[in-house]
PDB file of the backbone (N, CA, C, O) and the ligand in Angstrom, with CONECT records:
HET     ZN  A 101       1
ATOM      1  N   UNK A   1     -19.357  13.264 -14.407  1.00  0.00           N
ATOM      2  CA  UNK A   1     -19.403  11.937 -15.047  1.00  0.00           C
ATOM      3  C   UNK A   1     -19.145  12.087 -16.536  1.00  0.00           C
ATOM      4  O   UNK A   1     -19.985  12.580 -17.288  1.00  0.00           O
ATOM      5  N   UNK A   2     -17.907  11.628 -16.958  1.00  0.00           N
ATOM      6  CA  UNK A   2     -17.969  11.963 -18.043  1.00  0.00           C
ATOM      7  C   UNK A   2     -18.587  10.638 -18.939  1.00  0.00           C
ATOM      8  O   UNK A   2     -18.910   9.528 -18.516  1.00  0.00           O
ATOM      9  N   UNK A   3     -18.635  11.247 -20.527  1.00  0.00           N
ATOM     10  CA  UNK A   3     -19.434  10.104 -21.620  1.00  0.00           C
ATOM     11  C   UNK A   3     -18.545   9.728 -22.410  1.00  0.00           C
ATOM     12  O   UNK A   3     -17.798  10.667 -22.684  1.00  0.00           O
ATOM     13  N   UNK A   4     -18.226   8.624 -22.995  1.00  0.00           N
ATOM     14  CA  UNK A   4     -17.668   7.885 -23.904  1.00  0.00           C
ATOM     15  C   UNK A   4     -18.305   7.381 -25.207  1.00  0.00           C
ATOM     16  O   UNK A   4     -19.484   7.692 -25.380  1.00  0.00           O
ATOM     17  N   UNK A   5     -17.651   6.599 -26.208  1.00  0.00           N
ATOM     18  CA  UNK A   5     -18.772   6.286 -27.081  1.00  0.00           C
ATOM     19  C   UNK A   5     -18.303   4.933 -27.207  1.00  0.00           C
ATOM     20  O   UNK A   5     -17.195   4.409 -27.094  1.00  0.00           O
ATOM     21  N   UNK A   6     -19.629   4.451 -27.513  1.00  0.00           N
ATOM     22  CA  UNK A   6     -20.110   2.529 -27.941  1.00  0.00           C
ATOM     23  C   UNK A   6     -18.610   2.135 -28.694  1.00  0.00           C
ATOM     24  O   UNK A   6     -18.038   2.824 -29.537  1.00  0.00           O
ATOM     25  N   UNK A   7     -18.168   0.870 -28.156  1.00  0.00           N
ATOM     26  CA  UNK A   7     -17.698   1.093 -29.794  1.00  0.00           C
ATOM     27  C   UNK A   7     -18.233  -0.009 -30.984  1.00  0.00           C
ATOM     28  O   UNK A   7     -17.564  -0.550 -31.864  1.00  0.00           O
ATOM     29  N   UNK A   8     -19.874  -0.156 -30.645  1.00  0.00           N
ATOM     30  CA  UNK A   8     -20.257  -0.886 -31.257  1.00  0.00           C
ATOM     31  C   UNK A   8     -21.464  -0.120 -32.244  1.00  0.00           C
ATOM     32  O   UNK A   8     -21.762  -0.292 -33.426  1.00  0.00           O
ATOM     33  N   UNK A   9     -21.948   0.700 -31.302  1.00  0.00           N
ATOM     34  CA  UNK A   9     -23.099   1.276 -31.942  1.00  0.00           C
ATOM     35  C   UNK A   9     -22.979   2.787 -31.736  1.00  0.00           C
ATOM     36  O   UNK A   9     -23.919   3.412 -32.227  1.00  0.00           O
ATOM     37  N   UNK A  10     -21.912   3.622 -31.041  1.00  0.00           N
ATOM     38  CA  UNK A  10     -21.332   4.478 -31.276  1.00  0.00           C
ATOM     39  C   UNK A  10     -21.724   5.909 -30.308  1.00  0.00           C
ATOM     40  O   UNK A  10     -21.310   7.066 -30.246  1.00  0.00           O
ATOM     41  N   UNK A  11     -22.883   4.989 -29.537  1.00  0.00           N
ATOM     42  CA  UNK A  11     -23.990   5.878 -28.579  1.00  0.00           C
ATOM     43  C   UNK A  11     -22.951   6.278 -27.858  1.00  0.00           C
ATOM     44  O   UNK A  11     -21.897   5.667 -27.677  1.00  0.00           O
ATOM     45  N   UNK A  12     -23.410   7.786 -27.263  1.00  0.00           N
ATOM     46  CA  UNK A  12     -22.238   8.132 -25.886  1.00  0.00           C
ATOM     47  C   UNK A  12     -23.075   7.062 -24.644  1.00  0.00           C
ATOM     48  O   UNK A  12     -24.161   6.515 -24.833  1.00  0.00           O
ATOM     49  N   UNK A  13     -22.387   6.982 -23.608  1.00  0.00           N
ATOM     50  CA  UNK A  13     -22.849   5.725 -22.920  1.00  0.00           C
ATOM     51  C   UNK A  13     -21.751   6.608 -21.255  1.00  0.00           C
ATOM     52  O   UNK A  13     -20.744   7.264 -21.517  1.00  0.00           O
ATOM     53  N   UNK A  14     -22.167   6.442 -19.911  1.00  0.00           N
ATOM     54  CA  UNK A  14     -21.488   6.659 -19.230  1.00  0.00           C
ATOM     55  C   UNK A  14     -20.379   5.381 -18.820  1.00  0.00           C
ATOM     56  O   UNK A  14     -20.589   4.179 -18.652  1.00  0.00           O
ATOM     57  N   UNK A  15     -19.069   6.221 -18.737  1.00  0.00           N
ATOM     58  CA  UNK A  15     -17.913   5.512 -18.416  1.00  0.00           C
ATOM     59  C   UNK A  15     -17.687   4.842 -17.500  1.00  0.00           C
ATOM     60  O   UNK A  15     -16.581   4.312 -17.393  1.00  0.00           O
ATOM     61  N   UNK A  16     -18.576   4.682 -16.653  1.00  0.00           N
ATOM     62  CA  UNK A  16     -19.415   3.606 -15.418  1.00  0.00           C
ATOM     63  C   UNK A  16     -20.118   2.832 -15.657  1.00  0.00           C
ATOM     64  O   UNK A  16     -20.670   2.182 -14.768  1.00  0.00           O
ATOM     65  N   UNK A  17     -20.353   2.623 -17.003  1.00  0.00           N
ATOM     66  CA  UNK A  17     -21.666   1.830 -17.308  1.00  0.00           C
ATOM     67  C   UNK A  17     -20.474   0.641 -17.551  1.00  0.00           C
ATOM     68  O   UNK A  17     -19.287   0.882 -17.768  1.00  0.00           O
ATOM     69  N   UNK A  18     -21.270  -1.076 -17.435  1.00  0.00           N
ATOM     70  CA  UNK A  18     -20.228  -2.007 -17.671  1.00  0.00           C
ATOM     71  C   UNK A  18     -20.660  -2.111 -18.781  1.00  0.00           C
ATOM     72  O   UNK A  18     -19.793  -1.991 -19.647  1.00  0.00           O
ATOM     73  N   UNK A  19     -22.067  -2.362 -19.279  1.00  0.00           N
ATOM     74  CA  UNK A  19     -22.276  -2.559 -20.847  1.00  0.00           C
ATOM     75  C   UNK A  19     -23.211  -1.543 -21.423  1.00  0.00           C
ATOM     76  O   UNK A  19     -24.150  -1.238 -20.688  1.00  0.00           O
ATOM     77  N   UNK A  20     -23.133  -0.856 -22.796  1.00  0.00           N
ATOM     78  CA  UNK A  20     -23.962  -0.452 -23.520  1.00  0.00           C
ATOM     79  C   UNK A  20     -25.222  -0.470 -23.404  1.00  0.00           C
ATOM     80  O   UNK A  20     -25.871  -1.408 -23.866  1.00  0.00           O
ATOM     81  N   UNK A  21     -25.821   0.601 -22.741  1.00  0.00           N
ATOM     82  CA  UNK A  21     -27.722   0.467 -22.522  1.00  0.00           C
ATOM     83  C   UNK A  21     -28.266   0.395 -23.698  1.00  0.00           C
ATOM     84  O   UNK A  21     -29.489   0.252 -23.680  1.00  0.00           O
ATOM     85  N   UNK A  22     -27.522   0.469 -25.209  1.00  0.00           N
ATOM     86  CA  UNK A  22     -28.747   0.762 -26.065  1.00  0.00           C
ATOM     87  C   UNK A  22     -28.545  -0.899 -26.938  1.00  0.00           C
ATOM     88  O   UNK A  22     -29.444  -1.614 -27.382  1.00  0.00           O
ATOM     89  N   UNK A  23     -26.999  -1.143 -26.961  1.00  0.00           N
ATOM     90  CA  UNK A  23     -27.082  -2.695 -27.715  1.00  0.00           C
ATOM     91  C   UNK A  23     -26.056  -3.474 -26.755  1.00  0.00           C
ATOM     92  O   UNK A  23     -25.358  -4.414 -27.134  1.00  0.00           O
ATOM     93  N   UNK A  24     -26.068  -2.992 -25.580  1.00  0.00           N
ATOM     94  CA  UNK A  24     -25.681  -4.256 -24.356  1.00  0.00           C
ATOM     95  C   UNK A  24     -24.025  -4.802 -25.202  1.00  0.00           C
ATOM     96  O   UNK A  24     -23.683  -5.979 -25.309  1.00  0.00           O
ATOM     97  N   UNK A  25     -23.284  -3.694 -25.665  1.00  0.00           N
ATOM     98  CA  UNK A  25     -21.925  -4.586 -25.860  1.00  0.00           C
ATOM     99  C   UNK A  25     -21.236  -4.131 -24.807  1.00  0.00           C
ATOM    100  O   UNK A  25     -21.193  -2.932 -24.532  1.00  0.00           O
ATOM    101  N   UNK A  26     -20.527  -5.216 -23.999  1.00  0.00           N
ATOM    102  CA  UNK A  26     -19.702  -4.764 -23.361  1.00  0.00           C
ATOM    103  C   UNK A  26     -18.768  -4.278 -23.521  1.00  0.00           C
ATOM    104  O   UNK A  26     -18.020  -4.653 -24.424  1.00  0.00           O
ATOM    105  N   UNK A  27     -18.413  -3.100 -22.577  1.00  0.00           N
ATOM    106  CA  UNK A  27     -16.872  -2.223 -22.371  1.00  0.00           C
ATOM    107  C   UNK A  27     -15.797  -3.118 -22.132  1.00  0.00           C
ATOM    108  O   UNK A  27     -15.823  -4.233 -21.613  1.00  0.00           O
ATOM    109  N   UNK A  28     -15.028  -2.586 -22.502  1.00  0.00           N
ATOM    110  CA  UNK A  28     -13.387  -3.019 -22.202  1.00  0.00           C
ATOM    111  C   UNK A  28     -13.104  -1.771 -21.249  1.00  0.00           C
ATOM    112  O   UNK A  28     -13.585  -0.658 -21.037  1.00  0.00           O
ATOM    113  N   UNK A  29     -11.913  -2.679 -20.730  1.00  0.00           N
ATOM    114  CA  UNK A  29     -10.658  -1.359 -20.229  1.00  0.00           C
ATOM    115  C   UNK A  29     -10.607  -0.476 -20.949  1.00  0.00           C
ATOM    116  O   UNK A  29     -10.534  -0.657 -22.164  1.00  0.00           O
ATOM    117  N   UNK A  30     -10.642   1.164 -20.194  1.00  0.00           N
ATOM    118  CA  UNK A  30     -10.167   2.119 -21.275  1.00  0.00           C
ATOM    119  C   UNK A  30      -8.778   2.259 -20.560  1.00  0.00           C
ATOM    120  O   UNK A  30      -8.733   1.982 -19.361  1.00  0.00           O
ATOM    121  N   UNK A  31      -7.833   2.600 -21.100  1.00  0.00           N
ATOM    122  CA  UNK A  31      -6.368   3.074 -21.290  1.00  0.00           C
ATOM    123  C   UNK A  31      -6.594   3.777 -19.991  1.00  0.00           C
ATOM    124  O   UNK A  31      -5.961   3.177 -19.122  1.00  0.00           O
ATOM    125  N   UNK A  32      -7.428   5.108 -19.358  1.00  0.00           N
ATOM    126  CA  UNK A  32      -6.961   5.823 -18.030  1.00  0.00           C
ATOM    127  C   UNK A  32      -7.727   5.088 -16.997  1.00  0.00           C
ATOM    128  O   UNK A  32      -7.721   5.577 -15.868  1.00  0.00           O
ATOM    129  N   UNK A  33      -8.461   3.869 -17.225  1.00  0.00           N
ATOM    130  CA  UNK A  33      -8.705   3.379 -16.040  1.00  0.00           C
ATOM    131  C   UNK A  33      -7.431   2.311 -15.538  1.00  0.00           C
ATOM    132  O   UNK A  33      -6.921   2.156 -14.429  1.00  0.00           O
ATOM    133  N   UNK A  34      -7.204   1.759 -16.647  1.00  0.00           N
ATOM    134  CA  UNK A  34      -5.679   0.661 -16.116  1.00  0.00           C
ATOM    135  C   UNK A  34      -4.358   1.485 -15.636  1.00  0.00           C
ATOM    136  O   UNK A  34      -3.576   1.108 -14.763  1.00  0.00           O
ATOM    137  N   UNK A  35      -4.280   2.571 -16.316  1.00  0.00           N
ATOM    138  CA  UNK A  35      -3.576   3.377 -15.467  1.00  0.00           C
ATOM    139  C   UNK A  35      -3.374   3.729 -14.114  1.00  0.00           C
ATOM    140  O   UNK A  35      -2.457   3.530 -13.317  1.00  0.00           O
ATOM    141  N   UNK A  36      -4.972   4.572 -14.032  1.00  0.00           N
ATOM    142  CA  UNK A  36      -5.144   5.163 -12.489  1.00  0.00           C
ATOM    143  C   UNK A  36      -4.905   3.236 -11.311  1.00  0.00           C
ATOM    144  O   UNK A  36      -4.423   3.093 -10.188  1.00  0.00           O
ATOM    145  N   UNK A  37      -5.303   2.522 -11.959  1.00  0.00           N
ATOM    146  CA  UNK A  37      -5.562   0.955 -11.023  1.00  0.00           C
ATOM    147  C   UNK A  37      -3.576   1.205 -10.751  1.00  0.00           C
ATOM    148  O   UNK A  37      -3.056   1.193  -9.636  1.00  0.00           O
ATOM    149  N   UNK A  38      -2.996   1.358 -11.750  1.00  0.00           N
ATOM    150  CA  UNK A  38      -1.839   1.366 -11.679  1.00  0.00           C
ATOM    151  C   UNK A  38      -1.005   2.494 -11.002  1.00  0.00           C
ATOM    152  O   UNK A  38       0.182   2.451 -10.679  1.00  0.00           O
ATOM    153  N   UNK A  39      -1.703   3.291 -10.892  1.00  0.00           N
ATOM    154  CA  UNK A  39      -1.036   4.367  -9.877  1.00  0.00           C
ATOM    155  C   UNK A  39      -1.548   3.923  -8.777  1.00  0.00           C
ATOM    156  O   UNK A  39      -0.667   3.614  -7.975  1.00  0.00           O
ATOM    157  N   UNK A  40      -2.623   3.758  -8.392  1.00  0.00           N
ATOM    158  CA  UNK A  40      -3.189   3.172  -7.221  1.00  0.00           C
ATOM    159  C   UNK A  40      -2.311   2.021  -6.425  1.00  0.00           C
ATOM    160  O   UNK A  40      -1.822   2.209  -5.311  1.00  0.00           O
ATOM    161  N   UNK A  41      -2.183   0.675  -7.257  1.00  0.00           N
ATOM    162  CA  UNK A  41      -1.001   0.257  -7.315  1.00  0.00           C
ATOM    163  C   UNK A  41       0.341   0.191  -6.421  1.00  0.00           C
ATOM    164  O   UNK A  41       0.786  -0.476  -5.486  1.00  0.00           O
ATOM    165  N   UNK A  42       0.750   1.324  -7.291  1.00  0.00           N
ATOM    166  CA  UNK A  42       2.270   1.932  -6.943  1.00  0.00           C
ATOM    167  C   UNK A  42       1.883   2.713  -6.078  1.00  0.00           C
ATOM    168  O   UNK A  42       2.935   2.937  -5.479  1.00  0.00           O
ATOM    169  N   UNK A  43       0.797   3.528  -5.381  1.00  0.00           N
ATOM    170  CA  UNK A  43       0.878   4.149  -4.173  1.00  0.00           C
ATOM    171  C   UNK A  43       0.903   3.169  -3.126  1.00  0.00           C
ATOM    172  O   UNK A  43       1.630   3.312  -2.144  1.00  0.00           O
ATOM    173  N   UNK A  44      -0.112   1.845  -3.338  1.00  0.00           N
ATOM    174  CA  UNK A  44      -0.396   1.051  -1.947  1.00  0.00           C
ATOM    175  C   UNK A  44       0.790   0.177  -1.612  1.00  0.00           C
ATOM    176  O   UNK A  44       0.852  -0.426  -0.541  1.00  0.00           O
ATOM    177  N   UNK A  45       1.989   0.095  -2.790  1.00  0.00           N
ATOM    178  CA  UNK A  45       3.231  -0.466  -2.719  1.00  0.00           C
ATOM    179  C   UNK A  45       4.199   0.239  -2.016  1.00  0.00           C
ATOM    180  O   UNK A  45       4.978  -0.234  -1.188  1.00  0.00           O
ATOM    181  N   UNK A  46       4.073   1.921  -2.554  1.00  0.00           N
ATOM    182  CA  UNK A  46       5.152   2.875  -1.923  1.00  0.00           C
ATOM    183  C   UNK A  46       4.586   2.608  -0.204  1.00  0.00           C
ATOM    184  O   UNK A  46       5.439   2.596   0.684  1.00  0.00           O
ATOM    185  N   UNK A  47       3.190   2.416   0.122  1.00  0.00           N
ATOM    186  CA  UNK A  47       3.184   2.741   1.684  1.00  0.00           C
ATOM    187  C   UNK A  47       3.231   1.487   2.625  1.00  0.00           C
ATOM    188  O   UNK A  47       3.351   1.508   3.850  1.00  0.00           O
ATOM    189  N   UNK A  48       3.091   0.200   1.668  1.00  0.00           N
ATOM    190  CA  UNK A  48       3.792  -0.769   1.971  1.00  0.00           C
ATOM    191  C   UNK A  48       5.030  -0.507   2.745  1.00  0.00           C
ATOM    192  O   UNK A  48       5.182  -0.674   3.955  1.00  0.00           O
ATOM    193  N   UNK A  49       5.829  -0.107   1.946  1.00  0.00           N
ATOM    194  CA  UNK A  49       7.252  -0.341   1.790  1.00  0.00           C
ATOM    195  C   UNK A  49       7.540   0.283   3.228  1.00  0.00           C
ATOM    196  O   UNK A  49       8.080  -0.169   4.237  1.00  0.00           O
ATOM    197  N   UNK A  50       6.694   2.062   2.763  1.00  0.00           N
ATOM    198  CA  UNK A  50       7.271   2.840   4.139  1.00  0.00           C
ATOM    199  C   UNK A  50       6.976   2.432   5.338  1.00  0.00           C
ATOM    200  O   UNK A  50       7.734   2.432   6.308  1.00  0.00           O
ATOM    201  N   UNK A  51       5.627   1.999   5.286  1.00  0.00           N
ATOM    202  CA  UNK A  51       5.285   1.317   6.734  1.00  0.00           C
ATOM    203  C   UNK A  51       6.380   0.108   7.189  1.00  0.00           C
ATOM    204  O   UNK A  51       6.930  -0.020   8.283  1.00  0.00           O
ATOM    205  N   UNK A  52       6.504  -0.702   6.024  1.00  0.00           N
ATOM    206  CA  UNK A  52       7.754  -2.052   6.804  1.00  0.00           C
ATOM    207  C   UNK A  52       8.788  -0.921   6.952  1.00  0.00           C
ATOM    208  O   UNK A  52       8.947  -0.701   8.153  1.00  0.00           O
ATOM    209  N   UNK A  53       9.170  -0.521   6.568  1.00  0.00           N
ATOM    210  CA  UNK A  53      10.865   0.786   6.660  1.00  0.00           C
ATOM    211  C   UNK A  53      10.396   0.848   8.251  1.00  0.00           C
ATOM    212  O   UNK A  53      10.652   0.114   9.206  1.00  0.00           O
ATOM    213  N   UNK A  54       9.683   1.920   8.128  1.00  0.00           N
ATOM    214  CA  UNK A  54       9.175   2.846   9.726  1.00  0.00           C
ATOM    215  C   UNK A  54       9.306   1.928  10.898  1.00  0.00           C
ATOM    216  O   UNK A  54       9.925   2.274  11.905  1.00  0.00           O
ATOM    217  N   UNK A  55       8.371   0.034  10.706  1.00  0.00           N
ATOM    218  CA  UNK A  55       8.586  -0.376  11.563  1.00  0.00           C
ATOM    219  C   UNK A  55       9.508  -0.723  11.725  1.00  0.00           C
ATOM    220  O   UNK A  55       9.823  -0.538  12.900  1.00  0.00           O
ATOM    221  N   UNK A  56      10.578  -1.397  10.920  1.00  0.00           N
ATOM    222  CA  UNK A  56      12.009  -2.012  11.163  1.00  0.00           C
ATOM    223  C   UNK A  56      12.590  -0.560  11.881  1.00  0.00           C
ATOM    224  O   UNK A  56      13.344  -0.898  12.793  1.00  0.00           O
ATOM    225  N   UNK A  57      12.516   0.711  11.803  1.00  0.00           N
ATOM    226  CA  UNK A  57      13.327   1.799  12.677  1.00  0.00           C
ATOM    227  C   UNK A  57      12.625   2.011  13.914  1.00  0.00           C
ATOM    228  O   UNK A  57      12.965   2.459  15.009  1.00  0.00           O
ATOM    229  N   UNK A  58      11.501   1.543  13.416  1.00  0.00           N
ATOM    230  CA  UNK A  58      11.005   1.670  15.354  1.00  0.00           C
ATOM    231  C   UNK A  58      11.476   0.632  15.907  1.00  0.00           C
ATOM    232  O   UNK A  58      12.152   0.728  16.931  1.00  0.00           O
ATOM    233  N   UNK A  59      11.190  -0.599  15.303  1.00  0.00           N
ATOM    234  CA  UNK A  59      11.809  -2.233  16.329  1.00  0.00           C
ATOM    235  C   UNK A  59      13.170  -1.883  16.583  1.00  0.00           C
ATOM    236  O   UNK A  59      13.806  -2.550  17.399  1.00  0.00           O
ATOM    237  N   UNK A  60      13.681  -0.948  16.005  1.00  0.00           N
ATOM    238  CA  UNK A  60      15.412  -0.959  16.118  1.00  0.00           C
ATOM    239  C   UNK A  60      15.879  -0.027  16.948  1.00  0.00           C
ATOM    240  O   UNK A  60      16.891  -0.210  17.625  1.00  0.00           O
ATOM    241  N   UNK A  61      15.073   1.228  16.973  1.00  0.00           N
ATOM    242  CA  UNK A  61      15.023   2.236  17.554  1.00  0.00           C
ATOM    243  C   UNK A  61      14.681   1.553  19.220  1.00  0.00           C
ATOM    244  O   UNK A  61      15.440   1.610  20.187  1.00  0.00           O
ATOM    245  N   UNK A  62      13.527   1.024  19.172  1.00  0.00           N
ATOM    246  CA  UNK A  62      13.184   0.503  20.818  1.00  0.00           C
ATOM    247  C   UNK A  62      13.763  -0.373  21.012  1.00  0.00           C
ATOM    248  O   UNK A  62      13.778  -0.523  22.234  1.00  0.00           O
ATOM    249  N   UNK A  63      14.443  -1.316  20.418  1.00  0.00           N
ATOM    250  CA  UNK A  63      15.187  -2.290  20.568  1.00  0.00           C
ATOM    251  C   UNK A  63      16.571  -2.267  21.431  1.00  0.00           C
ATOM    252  O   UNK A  63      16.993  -3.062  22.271  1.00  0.00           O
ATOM    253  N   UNK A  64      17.284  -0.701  20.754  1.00  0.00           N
ATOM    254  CA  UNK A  64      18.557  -0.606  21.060  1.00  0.00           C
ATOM    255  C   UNK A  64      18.823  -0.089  22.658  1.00  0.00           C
ATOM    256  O   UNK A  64      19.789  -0.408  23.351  1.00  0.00           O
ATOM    257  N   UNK A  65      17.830   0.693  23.005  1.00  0.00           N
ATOM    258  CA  UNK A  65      18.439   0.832  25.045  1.00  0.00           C
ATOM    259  C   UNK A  65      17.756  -0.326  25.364  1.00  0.00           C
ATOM    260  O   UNK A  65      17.494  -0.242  26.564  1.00  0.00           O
ATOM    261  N   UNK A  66      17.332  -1.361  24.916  1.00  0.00           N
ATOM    262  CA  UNK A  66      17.034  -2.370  25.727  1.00  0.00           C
ATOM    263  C   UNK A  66      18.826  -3.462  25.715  1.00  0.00           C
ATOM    264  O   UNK A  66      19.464  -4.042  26.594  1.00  0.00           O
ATOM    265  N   UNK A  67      18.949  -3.324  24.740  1.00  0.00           N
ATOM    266  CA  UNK A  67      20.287  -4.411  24.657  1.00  0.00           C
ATOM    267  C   UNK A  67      21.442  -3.387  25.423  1.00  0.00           C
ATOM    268  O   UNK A  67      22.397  -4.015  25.879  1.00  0.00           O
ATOM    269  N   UNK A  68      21.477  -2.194  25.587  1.00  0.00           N
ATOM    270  CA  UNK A  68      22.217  -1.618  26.434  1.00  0.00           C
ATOM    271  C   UNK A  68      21.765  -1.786  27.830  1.00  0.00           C
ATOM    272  O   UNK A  68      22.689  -1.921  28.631  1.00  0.00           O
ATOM    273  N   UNK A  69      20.703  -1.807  28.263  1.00  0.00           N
ATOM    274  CA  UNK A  69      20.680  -2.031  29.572  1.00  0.00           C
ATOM    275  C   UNK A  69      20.825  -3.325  30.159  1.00  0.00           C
ATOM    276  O   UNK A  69      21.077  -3.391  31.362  1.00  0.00           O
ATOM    277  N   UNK A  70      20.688  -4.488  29.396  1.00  0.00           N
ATOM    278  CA  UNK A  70      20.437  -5.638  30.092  1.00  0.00           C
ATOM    279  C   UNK A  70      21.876  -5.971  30.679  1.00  0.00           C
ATOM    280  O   UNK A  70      22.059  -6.341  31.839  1.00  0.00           O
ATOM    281  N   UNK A  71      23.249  -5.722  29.373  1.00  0.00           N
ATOM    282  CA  UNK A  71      24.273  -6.134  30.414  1.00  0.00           C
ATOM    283  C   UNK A  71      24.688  -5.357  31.383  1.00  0.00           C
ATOM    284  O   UNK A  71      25.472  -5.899  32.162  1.00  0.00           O
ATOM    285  N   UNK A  72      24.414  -4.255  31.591  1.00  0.00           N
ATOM    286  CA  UNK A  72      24.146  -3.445  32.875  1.00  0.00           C
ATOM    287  C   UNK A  72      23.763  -4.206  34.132  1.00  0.00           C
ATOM    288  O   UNK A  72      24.303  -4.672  35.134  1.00  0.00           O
ATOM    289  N   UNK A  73      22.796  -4.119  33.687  1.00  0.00           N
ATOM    290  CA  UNK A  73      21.896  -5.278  35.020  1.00  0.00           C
ATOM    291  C   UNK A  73      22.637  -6.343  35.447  1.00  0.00           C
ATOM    292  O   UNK A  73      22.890  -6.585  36.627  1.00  0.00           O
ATOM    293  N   UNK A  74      23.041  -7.077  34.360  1.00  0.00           N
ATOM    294  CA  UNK A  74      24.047  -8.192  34.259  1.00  0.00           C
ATOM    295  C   UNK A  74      25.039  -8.363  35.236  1.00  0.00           C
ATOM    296  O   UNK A  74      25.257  -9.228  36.083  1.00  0.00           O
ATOM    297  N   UNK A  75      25.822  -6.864  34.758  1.00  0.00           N
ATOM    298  CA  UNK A  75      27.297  -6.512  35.304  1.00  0.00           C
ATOM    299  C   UNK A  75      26.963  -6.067  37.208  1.00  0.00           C
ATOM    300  O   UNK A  75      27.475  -6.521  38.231  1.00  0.00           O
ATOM    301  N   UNK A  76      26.143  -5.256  37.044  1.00  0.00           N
ATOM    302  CA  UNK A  76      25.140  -5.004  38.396  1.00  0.00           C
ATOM    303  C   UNK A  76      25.651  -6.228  39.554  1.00  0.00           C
ATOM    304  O   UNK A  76      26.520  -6.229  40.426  1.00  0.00           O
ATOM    305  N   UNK A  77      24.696  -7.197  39.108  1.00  0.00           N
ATOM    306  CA  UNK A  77      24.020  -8.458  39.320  1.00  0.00           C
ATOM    307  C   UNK A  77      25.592  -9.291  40.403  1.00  0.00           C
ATOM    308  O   UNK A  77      25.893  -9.641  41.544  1.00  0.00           O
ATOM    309  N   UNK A  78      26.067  -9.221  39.163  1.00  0.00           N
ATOM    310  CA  UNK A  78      27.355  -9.998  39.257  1.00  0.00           C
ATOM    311  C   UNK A  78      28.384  -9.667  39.841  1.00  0.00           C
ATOM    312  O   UNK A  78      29.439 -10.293  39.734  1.00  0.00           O
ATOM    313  N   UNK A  79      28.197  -8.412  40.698  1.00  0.00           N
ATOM    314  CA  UNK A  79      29.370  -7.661  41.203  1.00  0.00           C
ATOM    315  C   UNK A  79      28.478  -7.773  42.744  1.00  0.00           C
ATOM    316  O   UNK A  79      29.076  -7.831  43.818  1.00  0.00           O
ATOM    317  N   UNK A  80      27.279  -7.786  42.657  1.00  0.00           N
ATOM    318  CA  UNK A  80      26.679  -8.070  44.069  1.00  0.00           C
ATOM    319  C   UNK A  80      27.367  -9.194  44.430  1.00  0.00           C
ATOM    320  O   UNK A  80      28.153  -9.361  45.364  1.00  0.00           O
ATOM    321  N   UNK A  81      26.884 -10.141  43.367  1.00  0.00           N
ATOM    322  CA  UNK A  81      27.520 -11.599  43.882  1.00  0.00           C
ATOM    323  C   UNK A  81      28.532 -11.853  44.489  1.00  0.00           C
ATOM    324  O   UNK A  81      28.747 -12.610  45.436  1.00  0.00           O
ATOM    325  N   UNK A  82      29.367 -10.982  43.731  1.00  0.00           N
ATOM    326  CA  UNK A  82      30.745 -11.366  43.430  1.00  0.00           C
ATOM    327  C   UNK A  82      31.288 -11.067  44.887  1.00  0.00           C
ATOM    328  O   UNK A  82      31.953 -11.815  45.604  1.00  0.00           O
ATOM    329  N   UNK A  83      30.718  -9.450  45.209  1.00  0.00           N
ATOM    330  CA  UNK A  83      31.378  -8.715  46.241  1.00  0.00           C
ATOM    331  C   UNK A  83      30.352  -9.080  47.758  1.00  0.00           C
ATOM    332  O   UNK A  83      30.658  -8.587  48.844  1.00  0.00           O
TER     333      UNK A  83
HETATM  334 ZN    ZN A 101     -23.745   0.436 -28.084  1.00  0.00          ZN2+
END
């Protein structure tokens, strides 16, 4: 856990704390927490992305011997008839 200091009264104070235990000023954002939120971010975006990717190649992937077989069946079908 690391310590920071007030920037009111200058106390080290833990970087978890929301306000100052000794004169209650509240913290701001520090610079590596808006960051890390921001890598965080851009990871839950990158697996966004890959997950829609992955499924559009699976729907496409299982998709495709289905549209090959049906006019099969089709052609099948129609030649019973026919003949
Ligand atoms: Zn303080």
């Amino acid at each position: 856990m690391a310590l920071i200091h007030c920037e009111e009264c200058g106390r080290e104070i833990s970087e978890h704390a929301f306000a100052c235990p000794r004169c209650g000023y509240p913290r701001r954002r520090s610079a590596p927490m808006s960051r890390g939120i921001r890598i965080l971010l851009a990871v839950f975006v990158f697996m966004l992305v890959a997950m829609f990717g992955f499924a559009l190649t699976a729907a496409w992937l299982m998709r495709k011997p289905v549209d090959i077989e049906l006019p099969q069946r089709s052609l099948s079908s129609a030649a019973v008839s026919v003949g």
